[in-house]
GUBAGU-764224 format. One record per residue: y, z, x of N, C-alpha, C, O in turn; residue number from 1; residue in one letter. Coordinates in Angstrom, 3 decimals, decimal comma, always signed. Each point is the difference from the previous one (the first is absolute). Layout:
N
+----------+----------+----------+----------+----------+----------+----------+----------+----------+----------+----------+----------+-----+---------+
!     n.yy !     n.zz !     n.xx !    ca.yy !    ca.zz !    ca.xx !     c.yy !     c.zz !     c.xx !     o.yy !     o.zz !     o.xx ! num ! residuo !
+----------+----------+----------+----------+----------+----------+----------+----------+----------+----------+----------+----------+-----+---------+
!        Y !        Z !        X !        Y !        Z !        X !        Y !        Z !        X !        Y !        Z !        X ! NUM !       A !
...
+----------+----------+----------+----------+----------+----------+----------+----------+----------+----------+----------+----------+-----+---------+
END
This chain:
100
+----------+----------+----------+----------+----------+----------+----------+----------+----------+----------+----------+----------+-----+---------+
!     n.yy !     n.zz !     n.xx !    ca.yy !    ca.zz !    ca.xx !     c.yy !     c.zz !     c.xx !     o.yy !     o.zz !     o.xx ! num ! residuo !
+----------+----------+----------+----------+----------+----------+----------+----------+----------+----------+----------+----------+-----+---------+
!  -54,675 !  +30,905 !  +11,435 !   -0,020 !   -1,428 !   -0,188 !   +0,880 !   -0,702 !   +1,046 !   -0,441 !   -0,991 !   +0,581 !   1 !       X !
!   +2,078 !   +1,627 !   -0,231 !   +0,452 !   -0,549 !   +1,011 !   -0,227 !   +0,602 !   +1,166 !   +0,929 !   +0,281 !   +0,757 !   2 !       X !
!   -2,214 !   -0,010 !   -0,473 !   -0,143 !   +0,364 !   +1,669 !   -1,171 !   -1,119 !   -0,013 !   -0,202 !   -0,455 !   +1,125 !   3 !       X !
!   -0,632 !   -0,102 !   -2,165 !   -1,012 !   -0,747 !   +0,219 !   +0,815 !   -1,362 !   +0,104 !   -0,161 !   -0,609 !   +1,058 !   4 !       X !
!   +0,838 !   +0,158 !   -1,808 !   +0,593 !   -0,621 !   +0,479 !   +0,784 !   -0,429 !   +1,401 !   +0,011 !   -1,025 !   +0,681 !   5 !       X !
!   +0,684 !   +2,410 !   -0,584 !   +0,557 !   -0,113 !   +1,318 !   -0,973 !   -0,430 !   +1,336 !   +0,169 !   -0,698 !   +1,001 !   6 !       X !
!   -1,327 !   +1,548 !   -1,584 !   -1,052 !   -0,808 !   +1,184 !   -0,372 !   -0,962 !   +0,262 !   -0,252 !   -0,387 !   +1,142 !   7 !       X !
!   +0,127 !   -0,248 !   -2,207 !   -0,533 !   -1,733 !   -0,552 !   +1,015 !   -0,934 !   +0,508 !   -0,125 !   -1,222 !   -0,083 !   8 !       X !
!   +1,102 !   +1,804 !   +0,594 !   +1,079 !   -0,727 !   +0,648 !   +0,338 !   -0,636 !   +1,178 !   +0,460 !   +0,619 !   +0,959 !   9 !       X !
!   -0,653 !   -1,791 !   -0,961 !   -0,595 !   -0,875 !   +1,295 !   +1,499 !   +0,451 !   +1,238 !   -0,217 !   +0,326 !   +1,167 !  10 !       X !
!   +1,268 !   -0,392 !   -1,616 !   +0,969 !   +0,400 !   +0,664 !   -0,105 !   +1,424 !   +0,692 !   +0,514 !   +0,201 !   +1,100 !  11 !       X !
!   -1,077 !   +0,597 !   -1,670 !   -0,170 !   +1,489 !   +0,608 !   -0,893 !   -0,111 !   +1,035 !   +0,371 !   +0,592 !   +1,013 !  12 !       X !
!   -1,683 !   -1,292 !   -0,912 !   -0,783 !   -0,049 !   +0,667 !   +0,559 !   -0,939 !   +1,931 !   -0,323 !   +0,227 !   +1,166 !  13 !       X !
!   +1,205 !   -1,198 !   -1,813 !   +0,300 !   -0,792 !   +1,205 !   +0,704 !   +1,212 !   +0,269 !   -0,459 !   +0,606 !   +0,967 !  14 !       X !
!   +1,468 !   -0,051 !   -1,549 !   +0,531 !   +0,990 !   +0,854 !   -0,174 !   +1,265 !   +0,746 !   +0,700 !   +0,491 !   +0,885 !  15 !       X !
!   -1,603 !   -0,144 !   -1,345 !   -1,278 !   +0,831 !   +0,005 !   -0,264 !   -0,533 !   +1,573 !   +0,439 !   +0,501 !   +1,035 !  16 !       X !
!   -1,256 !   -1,620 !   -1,189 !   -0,654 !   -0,909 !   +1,471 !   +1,287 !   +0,470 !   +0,902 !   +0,040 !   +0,996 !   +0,722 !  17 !       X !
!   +0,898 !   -1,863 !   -0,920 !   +1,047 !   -0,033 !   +0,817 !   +0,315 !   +1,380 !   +0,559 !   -0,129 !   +0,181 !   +1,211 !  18 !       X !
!   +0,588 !   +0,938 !   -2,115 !   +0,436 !   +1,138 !   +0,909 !   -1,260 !   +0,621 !   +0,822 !   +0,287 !   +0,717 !   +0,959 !  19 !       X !
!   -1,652 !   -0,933 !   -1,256 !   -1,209 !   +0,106 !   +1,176 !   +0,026 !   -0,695 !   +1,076 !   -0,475 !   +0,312 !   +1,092 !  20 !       X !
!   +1,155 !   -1,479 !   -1,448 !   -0,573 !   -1,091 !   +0,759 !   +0,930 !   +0,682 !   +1,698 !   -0,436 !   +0,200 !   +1,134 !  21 !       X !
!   +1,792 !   -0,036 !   -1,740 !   +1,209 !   +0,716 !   +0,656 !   -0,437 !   +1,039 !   +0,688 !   +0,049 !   -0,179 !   +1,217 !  22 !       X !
!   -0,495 !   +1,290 !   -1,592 !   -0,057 !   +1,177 !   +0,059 !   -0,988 !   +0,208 !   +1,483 !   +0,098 !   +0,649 !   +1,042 !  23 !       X !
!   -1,138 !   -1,671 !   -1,689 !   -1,780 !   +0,116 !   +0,740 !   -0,376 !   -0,744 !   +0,849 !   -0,446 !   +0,496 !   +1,035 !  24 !       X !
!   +0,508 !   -2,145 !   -1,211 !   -0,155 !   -1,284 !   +0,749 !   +1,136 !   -1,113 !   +0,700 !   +0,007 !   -1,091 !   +0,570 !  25 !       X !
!   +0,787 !   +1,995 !   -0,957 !   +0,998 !   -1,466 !   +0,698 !   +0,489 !   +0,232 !   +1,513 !   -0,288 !   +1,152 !   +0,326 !  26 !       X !
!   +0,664 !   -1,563 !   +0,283 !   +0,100 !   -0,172 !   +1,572 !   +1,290 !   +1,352 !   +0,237 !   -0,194 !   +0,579 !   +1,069 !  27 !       X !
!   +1,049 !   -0,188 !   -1,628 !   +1,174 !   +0,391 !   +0,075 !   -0,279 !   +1,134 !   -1,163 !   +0,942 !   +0,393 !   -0,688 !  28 !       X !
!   -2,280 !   +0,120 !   +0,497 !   -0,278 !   +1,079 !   -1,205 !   +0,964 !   +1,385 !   -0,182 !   +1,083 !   +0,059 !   +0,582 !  29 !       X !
!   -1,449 !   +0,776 !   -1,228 !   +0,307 !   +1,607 !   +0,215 !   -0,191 !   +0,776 !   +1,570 !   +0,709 !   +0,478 !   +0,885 !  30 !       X !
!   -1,685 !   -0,632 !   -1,092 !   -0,620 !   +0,727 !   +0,938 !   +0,711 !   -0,199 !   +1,594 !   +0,489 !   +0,751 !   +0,844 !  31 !       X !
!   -0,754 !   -2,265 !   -0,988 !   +0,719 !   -0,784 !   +1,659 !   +1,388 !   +0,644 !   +0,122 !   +0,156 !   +0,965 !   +0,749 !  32 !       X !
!   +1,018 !   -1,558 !   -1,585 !   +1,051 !   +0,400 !   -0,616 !   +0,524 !   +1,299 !   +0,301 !   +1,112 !   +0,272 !   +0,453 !  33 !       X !
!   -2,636 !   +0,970 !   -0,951 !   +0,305 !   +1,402 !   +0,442 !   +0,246 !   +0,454 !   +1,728 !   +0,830 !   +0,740 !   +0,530 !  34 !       X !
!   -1,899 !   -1,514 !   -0,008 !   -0,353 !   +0,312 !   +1,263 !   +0,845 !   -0,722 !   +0,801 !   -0,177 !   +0,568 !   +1,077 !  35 !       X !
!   +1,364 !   -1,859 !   -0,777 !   +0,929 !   -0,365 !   +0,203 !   +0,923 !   +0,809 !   -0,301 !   +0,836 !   +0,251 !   +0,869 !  36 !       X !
!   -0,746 !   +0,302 !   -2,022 !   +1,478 !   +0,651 !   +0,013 !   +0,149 !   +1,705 !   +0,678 !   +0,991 !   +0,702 !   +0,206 !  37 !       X !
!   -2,531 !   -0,459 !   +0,014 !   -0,355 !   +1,485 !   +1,136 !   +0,154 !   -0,750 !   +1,598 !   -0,293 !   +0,786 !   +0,901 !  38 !       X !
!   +0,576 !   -1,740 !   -0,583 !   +0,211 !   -0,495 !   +1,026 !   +1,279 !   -0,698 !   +0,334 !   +0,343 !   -0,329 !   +1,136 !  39 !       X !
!   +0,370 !   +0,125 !   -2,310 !   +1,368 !   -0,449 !   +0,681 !   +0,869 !   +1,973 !   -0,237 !   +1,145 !   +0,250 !   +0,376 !  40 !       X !
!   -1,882 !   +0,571 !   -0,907 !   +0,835 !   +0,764 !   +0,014 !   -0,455 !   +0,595 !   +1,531 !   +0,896 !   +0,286 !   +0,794 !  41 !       X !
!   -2,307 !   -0,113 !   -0,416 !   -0,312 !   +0,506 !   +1,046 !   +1,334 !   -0,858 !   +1,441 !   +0,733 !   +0,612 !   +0,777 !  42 !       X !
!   -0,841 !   -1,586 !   -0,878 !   +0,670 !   -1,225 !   +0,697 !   +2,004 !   +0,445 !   -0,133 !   +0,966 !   -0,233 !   +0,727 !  43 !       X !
!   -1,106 !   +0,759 !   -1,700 !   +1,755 !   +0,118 !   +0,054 !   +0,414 !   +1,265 !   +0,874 !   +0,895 !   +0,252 !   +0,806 !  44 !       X !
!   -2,021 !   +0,443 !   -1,377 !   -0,105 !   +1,274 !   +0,722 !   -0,022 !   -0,204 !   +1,381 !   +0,945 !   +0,644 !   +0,455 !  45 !       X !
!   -1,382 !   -1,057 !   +0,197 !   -0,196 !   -0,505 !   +1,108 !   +0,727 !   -0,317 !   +0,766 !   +0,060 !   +0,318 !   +1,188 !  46 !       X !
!   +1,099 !   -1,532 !   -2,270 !   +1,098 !   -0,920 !   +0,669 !   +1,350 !   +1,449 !   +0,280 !   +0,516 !   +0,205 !   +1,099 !  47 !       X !
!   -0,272 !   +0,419 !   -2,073 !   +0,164 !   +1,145 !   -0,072 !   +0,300 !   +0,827 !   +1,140 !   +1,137 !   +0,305 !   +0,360 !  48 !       X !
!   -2,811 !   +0,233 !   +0,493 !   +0,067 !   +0,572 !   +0,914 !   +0,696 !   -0,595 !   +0,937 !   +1,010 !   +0,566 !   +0,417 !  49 !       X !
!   -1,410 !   -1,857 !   +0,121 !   +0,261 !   -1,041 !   +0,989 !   +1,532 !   +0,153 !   -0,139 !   +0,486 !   +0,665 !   +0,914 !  50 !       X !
!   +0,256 !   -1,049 !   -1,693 !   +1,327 !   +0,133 !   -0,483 !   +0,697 !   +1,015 !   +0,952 !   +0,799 !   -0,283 !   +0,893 !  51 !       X !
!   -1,525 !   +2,283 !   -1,467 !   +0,917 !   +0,943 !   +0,112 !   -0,546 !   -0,313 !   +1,531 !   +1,084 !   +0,031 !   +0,582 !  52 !       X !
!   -1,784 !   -0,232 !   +0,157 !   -0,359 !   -0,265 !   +1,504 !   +0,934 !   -0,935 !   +0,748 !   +0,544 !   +0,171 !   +1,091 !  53 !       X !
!   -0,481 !   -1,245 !   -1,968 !   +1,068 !   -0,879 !   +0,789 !   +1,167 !   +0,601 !   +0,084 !   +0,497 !   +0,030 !   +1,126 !  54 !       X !
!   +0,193 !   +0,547 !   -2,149 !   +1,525 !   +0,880 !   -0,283 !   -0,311 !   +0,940 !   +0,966 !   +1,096 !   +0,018 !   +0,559 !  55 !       X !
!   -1,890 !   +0,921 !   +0,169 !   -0,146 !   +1,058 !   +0,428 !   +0,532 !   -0,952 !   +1,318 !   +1,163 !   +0,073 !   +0,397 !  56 !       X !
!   -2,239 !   -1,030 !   +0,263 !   -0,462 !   -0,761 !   +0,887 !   +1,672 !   -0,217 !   +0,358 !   +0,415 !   +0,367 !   +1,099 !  57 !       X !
!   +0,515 !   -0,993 !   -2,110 !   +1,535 !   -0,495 !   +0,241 !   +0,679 !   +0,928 !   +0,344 !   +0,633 !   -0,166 !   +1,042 !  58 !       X !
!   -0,537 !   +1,068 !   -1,535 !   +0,551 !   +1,418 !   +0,616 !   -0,340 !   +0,536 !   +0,982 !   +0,776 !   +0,708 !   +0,641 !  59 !       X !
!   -1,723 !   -0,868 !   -0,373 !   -0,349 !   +0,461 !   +1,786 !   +0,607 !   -0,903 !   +1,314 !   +0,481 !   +0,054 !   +1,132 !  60 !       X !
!   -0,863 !   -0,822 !   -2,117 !   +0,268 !   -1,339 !   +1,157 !   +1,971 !   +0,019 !   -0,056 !   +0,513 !   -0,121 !   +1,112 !  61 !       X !
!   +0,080 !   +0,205 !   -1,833 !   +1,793 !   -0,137 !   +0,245 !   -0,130 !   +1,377 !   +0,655 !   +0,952 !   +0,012 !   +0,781 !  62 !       X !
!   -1,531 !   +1,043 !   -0,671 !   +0,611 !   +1,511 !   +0,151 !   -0,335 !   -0,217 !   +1,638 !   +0,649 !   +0,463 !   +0,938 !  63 !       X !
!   -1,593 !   -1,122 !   -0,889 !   -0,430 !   -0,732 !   +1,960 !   +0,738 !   -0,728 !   +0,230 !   +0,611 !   +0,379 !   +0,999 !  64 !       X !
!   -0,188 !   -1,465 !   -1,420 !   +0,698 !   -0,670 !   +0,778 !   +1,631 !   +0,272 !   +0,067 !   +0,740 !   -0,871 !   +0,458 !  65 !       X !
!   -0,148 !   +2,325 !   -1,016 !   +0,847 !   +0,232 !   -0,116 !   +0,560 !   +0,469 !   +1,209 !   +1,131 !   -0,416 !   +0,254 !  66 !       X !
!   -1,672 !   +1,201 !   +0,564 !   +0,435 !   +0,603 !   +1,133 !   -1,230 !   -0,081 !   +1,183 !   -1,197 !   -0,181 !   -0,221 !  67 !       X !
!   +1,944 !   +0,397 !   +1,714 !   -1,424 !   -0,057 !   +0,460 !   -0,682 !   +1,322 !   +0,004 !   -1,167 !   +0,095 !   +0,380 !  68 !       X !
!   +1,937 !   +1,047 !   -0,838 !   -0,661 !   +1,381 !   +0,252 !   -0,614 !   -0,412 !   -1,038 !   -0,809 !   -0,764 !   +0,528 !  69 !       X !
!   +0,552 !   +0,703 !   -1,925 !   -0,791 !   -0,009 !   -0,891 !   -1,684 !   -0,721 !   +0,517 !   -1,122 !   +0,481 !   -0,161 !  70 !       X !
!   +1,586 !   -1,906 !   +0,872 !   -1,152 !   -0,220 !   +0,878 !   -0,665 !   +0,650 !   +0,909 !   -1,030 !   -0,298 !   +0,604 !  71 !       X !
!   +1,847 !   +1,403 !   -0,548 !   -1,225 !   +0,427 !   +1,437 !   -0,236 !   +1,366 !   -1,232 !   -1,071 !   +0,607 !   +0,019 !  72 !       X !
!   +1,812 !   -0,347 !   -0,713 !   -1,017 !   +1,410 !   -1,131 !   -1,218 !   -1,181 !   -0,240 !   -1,168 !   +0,005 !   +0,388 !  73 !       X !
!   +1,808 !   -0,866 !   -1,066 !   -1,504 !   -0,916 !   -1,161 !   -1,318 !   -0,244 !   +1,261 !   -1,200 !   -0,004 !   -0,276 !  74 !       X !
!   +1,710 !   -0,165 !   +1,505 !   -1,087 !   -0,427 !   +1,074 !   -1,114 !   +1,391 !   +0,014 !   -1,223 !   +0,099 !   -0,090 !  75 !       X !
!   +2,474 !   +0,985 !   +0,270 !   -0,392 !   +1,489 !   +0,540 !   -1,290 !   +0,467 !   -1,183 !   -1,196 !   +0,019 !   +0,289 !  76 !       X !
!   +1,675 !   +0,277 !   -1,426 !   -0,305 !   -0,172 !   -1,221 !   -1,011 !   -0,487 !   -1,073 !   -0,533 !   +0,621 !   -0,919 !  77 !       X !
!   +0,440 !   -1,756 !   +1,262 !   -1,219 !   -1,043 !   -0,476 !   -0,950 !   -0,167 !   +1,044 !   -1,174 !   +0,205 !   -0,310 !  78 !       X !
!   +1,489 !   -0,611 !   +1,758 !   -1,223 !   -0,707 !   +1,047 !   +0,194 !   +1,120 !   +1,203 !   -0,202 !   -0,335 !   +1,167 !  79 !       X !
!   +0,634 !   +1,773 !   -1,534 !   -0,132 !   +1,294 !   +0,743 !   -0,114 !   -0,624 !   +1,350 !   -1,026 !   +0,031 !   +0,679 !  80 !       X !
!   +2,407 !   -0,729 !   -0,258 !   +0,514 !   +0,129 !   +1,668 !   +0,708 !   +0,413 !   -0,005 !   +0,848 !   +0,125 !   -0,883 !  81 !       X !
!   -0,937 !   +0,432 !   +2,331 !   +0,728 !   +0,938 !   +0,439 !   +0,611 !   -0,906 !   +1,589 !   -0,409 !   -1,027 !   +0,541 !  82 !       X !
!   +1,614 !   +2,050 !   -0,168 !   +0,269 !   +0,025 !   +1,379 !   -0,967 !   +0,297 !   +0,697 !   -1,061 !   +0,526 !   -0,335 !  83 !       X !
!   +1,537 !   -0,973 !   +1,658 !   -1,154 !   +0,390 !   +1,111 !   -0,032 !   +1,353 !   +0,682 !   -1,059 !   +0,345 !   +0,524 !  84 !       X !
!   +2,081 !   +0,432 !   -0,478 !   +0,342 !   +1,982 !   +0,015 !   -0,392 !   +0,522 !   -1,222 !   -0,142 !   +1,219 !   -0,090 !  85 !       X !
!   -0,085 !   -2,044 !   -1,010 !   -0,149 !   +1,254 !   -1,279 !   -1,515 !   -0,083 !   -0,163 !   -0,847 !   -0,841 !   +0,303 !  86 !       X !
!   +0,829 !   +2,133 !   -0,946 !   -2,104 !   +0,040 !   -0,738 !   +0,411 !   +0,053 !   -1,509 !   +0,800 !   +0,658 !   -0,665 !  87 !       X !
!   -1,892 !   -1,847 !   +0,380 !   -0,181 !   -0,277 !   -1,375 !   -0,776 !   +1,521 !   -0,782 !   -0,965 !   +0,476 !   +0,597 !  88 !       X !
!   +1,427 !   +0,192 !   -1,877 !   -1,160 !   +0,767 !   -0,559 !   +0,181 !   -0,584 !   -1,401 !   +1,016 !   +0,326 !   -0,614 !  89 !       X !
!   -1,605 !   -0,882 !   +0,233 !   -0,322 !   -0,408 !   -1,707 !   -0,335 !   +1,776 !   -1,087 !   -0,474 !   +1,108 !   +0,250 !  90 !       X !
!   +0,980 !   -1,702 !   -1,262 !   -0,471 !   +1,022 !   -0,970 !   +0,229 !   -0,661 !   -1,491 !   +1,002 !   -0,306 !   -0,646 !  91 !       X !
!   -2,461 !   +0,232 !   +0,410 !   -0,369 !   -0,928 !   -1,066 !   +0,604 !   +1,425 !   -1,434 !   +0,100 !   +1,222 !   +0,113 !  92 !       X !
!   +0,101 !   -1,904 !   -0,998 !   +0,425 !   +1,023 !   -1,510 !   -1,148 !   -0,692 !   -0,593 !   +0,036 !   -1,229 !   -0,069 !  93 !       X !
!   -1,049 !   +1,878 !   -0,368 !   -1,447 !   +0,038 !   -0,943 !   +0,650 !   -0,221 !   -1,416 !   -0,384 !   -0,949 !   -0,682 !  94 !       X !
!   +1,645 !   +2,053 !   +0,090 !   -0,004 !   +0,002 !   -1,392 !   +1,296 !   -0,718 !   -0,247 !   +0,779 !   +0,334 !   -0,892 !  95 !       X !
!   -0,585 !   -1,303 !   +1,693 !   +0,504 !   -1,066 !   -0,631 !   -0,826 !   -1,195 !   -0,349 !   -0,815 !   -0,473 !   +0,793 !  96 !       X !
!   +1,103 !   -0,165 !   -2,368 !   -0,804 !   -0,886 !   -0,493 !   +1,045 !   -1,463 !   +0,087 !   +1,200 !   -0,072 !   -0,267 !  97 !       X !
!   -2,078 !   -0,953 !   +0,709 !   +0,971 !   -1,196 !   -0,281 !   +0,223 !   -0,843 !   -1,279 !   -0,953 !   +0,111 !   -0,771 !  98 !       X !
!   +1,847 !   -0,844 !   +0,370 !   +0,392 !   -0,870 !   -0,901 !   -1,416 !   -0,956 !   -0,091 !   -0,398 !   -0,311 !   +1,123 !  99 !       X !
!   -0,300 !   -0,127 !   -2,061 !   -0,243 !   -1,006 !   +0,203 !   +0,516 !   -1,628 !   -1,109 !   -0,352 !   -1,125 !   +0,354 ! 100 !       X !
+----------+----------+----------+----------+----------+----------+----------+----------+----------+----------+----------+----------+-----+---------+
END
């Protein structure tokens, strides 16, 4: 008797509407809601990387401008020049993996 009632209940029904209305049709739904919040996490993640890059980026950069020998390793090193008496030989390491 009180569930027929409970149905007959004009208040249940608006609310009823309402949490559909929420859920299914409204501009700012579930669904939207879900897929925004897989994108600000994708996005932090992100800011994140950029971050440990810049910190890396700052540390390179004081450890260069610290001395000038460090400049001519970071030159030697990174953009493989050399003197004009020496021969360059590179030797790449395969099983090292980088940060990303």
């Amino acid at each position: 008797m009180k569930l027929i009632r409970f149905i007959k209940n004009k208040y249940f029904w608006v609310t009823l509407f309402f949490v559909a209305w929420l859920f299914f049709f409204d501009k700012n739904n579930f669904f939207d809601q879900w897929k925004q919040r897989q994108t600000l996490n994708k996005l932090e993640q992100e800011a994140d990387y950029y971050k440990k890059g810049i910190e890396k980026n700052k540390k390179e950069k004081e450890e260069l401008f610290s001395s000038e020998k460090n400049l001519e390793k970071f030159a030697r090193e990174k953009y493989m020049m050399k003197k004009s008496d020496e021969d360059l030989i590179i030797i790449i390491d395969t099983t090292k993996k980088e940060v990303k």
